[in-house]
N, C-alpha and C positions, 0 to 999 in steps of 0.2 A: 546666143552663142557665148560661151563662159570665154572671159579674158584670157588672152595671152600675152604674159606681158616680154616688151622687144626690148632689146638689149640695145639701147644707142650708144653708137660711136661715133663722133665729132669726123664729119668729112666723108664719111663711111656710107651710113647708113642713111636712105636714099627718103627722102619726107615725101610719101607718097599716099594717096585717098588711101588705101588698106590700112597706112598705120595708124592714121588719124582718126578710122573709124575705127578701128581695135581702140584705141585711148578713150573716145567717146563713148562704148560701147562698156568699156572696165568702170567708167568714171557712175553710168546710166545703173550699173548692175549694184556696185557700191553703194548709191544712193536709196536706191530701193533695199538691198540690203538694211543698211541703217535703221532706216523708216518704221521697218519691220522688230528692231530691238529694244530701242531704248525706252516706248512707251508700251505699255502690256496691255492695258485698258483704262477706260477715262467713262467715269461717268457722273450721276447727278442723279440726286431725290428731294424730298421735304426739306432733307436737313443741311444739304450743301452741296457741292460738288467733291469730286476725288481723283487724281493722274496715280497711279501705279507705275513704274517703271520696273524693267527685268532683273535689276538687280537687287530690287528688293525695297526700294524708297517707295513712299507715297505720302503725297501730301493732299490733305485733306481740308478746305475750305468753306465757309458760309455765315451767318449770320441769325442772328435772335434777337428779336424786339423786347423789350423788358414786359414784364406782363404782371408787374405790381408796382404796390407805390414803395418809394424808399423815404421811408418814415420812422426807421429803428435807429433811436439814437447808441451814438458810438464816441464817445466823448463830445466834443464840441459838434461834431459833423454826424451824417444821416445815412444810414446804408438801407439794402434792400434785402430782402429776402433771399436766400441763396434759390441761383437758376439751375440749369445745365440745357451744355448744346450734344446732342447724340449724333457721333459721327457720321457722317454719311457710310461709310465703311471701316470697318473694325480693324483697328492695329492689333498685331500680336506680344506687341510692348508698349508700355505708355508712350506716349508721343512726345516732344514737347513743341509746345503751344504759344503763341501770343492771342489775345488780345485788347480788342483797341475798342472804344466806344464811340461811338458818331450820334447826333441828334438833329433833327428838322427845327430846333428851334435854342432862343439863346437863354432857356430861363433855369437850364441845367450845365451846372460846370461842376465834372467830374471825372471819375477815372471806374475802371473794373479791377477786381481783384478776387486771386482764384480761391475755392474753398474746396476741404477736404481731399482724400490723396487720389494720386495719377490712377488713372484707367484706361482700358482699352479700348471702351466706346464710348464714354460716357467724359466729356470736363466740366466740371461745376467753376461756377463763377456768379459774385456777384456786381451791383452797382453800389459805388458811394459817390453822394453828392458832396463838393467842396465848398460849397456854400452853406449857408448854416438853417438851413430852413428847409423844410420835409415841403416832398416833389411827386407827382404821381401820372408825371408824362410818360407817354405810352410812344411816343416818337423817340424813344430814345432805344438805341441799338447796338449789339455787339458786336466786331466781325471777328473770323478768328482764323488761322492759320493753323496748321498741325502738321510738322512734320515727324516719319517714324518709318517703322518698318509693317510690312506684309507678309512679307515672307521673308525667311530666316537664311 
């Protein structure tokens, strides 16, 4: 039953089961409503998860293990070969991105840093260590965040 909404007046109008399940009933429809817009599709693969929303957001999430050694020196300090994480689902403009590095162990202290220009599936990044000694831990991880758009 689509809402009808009552016009109350102070003294007047009488609080009775009908209107209280007319409110419940507007309040039950709105909900489900909602429910129904704001997220469009959510999914997940190899490369990460994704939330699209109707208006056109989507942020795109996951993570990559390092899968070389970072051994190229770079003045004092040690970087890695450039990565990339391939989005779970494709932007139709560059996104922009954080990344953060996380590791299972304490013998790498570093950061990520991105390389070459924005894309729509694809962000490159690599690792540099801030210690001064080449590293070839494979527990060391990227996660990454991407917010952008899907649709225009």
């Amino acid at each position: 039953m689509a809402y009808v909404k009552t016009n109350w007046v102070d003294d007047v109008t009488p609080l009775s089961a009908m209107n209280m399940n007319n409110i419940e009933d507007g309040l039950a429809e709105h909900k489900a409503e909602l429910a129904s817009k704001h997220i469009r599709e959510t999914g997940s693969n190899v490369n990460g998860s994704y939330i699209k929303f109707d208006d056109g957001t989507m942020i795109c999430f996951g993570k990559v293990q390092n899968s070389g050694n970072i051994n190229i020196a770079r003045d004092a300090l040690y970087r890695g070969a450039s990565q990339s994480w391939t989005f779970p689902s494709a932007f139709i403009f560059p996104p922009i991105t954080s990344v953060m590095p996380f590791w299972d162990s304490s013998t790498f202290y570093g950061f990520c840093y991105t390389v070459g220009p924005a894309s729509t599936s694809i962000f490159q990044f690599g690792f540099m260590n801030t210690s001064t000694v080449t590293t070839s831990i494979s527990s060391i991880y990227a996660q990454f965040i991407s917010i952008g758009r899907w649709k225009v």
